[in-house]
C-alpha positions as CSV (number, residue, x, y, z in Angstrom):
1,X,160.7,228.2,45.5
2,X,162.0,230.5,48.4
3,X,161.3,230.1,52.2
4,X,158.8,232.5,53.7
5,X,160.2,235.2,55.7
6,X,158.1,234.0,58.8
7,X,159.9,231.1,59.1
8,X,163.8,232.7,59.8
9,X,161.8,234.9,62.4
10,X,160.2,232.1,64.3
11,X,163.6,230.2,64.4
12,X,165.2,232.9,65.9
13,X,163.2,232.3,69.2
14,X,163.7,229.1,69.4
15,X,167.5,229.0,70.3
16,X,166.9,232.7,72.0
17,X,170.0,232.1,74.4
18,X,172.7,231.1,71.2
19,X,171.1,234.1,69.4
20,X,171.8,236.8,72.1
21,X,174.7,236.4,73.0
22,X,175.5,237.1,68.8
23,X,173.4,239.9,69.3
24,X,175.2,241.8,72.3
25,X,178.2,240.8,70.7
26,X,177.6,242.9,67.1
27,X,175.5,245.4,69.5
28,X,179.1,245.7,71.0
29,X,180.8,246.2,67.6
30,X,178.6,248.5,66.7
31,X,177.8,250.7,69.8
32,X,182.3,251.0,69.5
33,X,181.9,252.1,65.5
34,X,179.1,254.5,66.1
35,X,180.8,256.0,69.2
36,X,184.1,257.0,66.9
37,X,182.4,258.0,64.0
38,X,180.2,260.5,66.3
39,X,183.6,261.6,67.6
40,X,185.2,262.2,64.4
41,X,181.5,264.1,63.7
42,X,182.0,266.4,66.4
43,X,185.5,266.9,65.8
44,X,184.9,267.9,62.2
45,X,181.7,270.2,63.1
46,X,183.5,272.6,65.8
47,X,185.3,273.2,62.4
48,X,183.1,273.4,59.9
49,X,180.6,275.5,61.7
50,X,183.2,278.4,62.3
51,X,183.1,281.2,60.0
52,X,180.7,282.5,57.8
53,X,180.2,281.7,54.0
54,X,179.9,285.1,53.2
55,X,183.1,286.1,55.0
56,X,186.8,285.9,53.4
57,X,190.2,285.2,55.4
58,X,192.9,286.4,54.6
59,X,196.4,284.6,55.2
60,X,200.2,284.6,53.8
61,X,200.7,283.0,50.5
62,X,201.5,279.1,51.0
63,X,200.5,279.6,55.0
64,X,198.5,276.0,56.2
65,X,196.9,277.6,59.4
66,X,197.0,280.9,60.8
67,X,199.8,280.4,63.1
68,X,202.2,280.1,60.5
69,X,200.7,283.3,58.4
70,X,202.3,286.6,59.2
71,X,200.5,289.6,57.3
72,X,202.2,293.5,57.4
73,X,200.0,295.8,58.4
74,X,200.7,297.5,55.2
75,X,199.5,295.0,53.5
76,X,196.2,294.6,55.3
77,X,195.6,298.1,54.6
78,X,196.1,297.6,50.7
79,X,193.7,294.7,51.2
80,X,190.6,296.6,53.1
81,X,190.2,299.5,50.3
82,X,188.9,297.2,47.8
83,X,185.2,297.5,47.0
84,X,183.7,293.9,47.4
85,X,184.7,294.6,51.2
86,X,181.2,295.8,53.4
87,X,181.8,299.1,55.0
88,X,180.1,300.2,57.9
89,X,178.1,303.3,59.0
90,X,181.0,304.7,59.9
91,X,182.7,304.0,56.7
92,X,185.0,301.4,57.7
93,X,185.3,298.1,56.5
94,X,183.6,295.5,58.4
95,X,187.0,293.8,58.9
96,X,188.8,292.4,62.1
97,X,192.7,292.0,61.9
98,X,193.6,288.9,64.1
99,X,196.6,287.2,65.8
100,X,197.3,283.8,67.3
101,X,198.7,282.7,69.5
102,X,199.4,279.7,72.1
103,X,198.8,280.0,76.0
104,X,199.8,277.0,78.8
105,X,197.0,276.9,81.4
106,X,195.9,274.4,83.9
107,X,193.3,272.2,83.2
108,X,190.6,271.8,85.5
109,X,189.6,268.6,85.8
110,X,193.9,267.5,86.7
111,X,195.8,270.4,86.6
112,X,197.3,269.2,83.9
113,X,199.5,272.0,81.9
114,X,197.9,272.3,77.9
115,X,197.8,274.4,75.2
116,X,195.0,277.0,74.8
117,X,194.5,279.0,71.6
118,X,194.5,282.7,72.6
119,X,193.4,285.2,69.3
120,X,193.8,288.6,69.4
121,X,190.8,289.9,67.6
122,X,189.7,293.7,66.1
123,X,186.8,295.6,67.9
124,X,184.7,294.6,65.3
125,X,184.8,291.2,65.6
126,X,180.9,290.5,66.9
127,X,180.0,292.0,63.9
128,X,181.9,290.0,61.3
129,X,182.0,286.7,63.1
130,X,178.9,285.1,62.3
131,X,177.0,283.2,65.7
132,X,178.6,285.2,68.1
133,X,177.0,286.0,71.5
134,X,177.8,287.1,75.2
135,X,176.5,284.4,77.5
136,X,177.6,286.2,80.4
137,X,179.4,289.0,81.2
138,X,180.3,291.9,78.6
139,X,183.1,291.8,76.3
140,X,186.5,293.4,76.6
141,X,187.6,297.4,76.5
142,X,190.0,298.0,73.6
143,X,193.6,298.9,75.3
144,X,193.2,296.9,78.6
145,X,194.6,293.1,79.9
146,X,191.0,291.7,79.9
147,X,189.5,288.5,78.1
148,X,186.9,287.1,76.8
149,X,186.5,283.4,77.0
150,X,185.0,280.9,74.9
151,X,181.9,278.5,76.5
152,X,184.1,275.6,76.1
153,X,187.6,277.4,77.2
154,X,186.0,278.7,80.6
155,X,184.6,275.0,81.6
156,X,188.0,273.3,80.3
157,X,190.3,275.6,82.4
158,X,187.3,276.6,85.3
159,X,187.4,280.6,84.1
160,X,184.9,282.2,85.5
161,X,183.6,286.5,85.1
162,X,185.3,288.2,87.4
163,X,188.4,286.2,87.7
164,X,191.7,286.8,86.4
165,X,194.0,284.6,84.5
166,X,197.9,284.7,84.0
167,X,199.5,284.8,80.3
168,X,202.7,286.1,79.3
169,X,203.5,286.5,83.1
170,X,201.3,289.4,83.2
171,X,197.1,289.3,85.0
172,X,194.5,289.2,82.8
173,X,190.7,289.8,84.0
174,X,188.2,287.3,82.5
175,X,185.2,289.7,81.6
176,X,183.0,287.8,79.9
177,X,181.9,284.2,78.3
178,X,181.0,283.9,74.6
179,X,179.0,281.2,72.8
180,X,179.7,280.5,68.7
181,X,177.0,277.7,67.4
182,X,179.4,275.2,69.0
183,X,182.1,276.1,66.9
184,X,185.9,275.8,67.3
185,X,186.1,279.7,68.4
186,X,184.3,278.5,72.1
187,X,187.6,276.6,72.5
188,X,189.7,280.1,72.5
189,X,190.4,282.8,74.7
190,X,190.1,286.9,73.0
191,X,191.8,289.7,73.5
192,X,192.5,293.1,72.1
193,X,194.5,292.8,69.2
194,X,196.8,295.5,70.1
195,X,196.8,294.7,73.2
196,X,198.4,291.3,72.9
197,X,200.3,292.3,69.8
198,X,202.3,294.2,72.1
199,X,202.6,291.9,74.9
200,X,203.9,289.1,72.5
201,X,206.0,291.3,70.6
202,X,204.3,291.1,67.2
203,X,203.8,294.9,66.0
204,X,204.8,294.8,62.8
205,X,201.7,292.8,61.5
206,X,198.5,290.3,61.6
207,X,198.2,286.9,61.3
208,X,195.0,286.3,59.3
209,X,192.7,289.2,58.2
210,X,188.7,288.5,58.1
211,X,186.8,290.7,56.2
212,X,182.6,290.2,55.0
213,X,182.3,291.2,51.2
214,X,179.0,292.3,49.7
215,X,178.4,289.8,48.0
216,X,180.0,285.8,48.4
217,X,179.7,285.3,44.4
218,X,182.7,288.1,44.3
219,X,184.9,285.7,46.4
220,X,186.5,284.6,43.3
221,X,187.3,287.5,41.7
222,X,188.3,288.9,44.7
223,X,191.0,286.1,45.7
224,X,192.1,286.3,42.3
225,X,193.0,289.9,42.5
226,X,194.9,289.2,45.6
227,X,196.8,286.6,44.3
228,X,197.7,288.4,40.9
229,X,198.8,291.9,43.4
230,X,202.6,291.7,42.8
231,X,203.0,293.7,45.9
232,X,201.5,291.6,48.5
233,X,202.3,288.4,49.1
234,X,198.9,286.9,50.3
235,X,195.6,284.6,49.6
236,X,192.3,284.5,50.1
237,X,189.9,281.5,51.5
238,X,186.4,281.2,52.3
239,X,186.2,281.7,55.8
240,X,184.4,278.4,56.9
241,X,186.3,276.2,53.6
242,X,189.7,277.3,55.8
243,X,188.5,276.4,59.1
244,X,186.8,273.1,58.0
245,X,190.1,272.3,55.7
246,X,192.1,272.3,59.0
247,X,190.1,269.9,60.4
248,X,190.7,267.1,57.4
249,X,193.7,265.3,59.2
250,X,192.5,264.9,62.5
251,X,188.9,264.1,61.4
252,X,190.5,261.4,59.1
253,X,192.7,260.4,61.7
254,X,190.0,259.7,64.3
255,X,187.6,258.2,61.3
256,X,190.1,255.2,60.5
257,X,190.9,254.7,64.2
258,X,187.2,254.3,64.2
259,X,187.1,251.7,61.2
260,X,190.4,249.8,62.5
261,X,189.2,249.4,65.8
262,X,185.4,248.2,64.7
263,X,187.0,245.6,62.4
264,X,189.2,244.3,64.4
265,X,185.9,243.8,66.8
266,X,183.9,242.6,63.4
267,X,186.2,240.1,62.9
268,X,185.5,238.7,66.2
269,X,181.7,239.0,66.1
270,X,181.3,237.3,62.7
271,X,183.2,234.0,64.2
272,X,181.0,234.3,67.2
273,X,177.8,234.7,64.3
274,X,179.3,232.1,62.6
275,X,179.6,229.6,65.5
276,X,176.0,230.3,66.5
277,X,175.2,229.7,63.0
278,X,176.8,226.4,63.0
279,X,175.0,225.6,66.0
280,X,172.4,226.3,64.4
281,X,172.7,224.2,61.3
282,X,174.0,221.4,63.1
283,X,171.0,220.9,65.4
284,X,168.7,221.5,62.2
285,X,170.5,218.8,60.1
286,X,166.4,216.8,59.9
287,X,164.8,219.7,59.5
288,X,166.8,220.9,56.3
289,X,166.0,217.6,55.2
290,X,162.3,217.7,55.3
291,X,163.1,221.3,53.6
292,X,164.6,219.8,50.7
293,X,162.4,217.0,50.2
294,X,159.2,219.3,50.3
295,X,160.8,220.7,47.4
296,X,162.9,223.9,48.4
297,X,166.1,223.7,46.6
298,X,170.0,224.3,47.9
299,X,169.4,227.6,47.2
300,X,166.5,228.9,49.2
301,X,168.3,226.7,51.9
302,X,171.2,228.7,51.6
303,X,169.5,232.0,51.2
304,X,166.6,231.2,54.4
305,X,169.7,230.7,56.8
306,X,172.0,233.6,55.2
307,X,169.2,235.9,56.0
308,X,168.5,234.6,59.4
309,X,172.1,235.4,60.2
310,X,171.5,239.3,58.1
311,X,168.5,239.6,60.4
312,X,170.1,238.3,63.9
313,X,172.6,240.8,63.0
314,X,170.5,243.7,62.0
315,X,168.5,243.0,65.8
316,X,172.2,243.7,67.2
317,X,173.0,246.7,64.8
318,X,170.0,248.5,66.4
319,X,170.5,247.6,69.6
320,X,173.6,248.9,69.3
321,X,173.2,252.1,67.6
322,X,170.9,252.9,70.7
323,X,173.6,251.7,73.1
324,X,175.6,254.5,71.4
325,X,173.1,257.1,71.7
326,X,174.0,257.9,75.2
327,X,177.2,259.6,73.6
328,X,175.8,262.2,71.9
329,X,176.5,265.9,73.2
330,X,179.2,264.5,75.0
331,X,182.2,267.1,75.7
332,X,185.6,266.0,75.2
333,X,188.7,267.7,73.9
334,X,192.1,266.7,71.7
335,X,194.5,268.5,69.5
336,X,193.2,271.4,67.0
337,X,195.0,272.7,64.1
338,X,196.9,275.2,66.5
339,X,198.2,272.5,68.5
340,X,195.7,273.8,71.1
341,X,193.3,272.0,72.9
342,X,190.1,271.7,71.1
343,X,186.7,270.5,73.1
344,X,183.8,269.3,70.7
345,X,180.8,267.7,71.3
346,X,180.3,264.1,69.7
347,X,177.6,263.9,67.2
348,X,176.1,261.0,66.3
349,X,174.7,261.9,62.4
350,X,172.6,259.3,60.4
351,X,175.1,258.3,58.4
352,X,177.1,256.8,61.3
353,X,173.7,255.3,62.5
354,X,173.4,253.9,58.7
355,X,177.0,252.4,58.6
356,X,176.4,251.2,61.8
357,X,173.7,249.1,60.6
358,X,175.3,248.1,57.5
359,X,178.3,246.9,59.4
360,X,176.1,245.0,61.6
361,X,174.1,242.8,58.4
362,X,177.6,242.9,56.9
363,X,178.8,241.3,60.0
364,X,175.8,238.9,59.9
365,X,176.1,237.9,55.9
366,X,179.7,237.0,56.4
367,X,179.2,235.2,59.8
368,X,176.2,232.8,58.5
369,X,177.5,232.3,55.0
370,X,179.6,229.3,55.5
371,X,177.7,227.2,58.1
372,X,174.6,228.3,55.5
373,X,176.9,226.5,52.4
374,X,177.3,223.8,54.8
375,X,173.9,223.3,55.4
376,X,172.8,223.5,51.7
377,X,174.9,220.9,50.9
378,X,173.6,218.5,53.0
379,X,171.8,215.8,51.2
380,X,168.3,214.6,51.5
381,X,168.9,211.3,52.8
382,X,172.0,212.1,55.5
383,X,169.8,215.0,56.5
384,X,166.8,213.2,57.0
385,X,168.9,211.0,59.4
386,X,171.0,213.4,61.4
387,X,169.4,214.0,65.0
């Protein structure tokens, strides 16, 4: 015969001042654990959500970001007459050859010196990119030292329209802010391709080539005709697969700092559940014995106090996944795949609020489990005479 739910809630009450301070302590654990994971969320999204599923990218053979692809121009040309590739009204492919690059500018916030990405992008780049918009300003004139800064790029480095910044020793006007969905691109500064291909000496060819076909089934079939062209020596990606690929290291490097850091936490939360637990068992050493001689066996014993210590936990679990909650549209910035600074907004997803809550019950089971044992184990008579 089991114990009725309605008693493990009433008990908790009882000893309300043991039973908080296990509750801000896994709230603690678990506010940490969702606060990482939505990090590693973020970090991963500004990734993901650049590019367009419908859009190719082009890079060298073997190449594992675009700064270490180097296309010909030759090349790209060879690439742009095949069919699957949208043309335009005018009758060109809707296509933008790219560069990048990497820029040292000051921080705002400490003047410290970091890395900005800097991409040299085609005049048709608002109409292949997908989520692209002018939040203020206009974009640049083909031919001239002006940029265009992402939402994210203008507030990390304090850009502004209408002021200038200096790259490559030479002044650059800042002529307009774009937006991207909150993708990786509002992290970057753009330019006219030929512009800075000149200024950073790279004439002779593109970095990464991104091109919308007609239809994404032909992706394929397309990649496979690049790859078997004996005369280039290139591949071809989905555009957002590449973007979000880059992001697999850092997000799983951010992910298990997450995980080490809440377990090492755990661990100290469940012996802080466990103590309470003790407590607990040691002050109800009569009471288990009027349990067991009304008839309820070890087990329901053992089970009644396992899940008083699963529910104490779950009260903390939630209370900490709202102490997280805070977090969420936060702006911070690290290391992108460019070994540019990349800012990303921490997004605290359902799953993290679901492991959260797991890791709290988890925290609970494993803390209330062996004072539970102990207390199942008591005999009727020695429990009947404890205090």
């Amino acid at each position: 015969m089991a114990l009725p739910l309605s008693y493990n809630v009433r008990n908790l009450g009882v000893r309300w001042r043991a039973n908080l301070l296990a509750i801000l302590g896994i709230a603690l654990v678990v506010a940490v654990f969702v606060v990482l994971a939505a990090m590693a969320a973020g970090f991963r999204n500004a990734l993901r959500s650049t590019g367009r599923s419908d859009n190719a990218i082009v890079v060298q053979k073997g190449a594992t970001s675009e700064l270490t692809s180097s296309i010909p121009r030759g090349d790209a040309d060879r690439v742009l007459v095949d069919e699957r590739v949208v043309r335009g009204r005018d009758g060109a492919p809707l296509a933008s050859p790219e560069i990048v690059t990497v820029a040292n500018l000051h921080r705002a916030a400490d003047e410290s010196l970091v890395n900005v990405t800097l991409r040299g992008v085609g005049p048709r780049v608002f109409d292949v990119r997908g989520g692209l918009r002018i939040a203020s300003g206009r974009t640049f004139r083909p031919g001239l030292y002006e940029i265009l800064a992402g939402e994210k790029a203008a507030s990390l480095f304090g850009l502004r329209v209408g002021g200038q910044v200096e790259i490559q020793k030479h002044t650059w006007d800042v002529v307009g802010v774009f937006v991207s969905d909150g993708s990786g691109f509002e992290s970057e500064l753009w330019g006219d391709v030929d512009v800075l291909t000149q200024e950073f000496h790279r004439e002779g060819g593109y970095q990464s080539l991104v091109l919308r076909l007609k239809d994404a089934r032909s992706l394929p079939a397309f990649a496979k005709a690049i790859a078997d062209d004996p005369g280039v020596q290139l591949e071809v990606k989905e555009e957002r697969q590449f973007y979000d690929d880059q992001a697999g290291p850092t997000g799983r490097a951010i992910l298990g700092l997450a995980v080490f850091v809440s377990v090492v936490m755990g661990i100290g939360a469940v012996f802080g559940a466990m103590n309470t637990m003790y407590a607990v068992v040691a002050a109800r050493t009569r009471e288990i014995g009027t349990l067991r001689a009304l008839g309820f066996s070890r087990r329901a014993v053992l089970v009644a106090f396992v899940l008083e210590s699963a529910f104490l936990a779950s009260i903390g679990g939630a209370l900490g996944c709202l102490l997280a909650l805070p977090a969420d549209g936060l702006t911070t910035a690290t290391g992108g795949p460019n070994f540019a600074e990349l800012a990303f907004a921490f997004r605290i997803t359902l799953q993290a609020v679901a492991s959260g809550l797991a890791f709290a019950v988890v925290m609970g089971v494993c803390g209330g489990l062996l004072p539970a044992l102990r207390g199942a184990r008591l005999s009727i008579v020695n429990a009947l005479r404890g205090a």
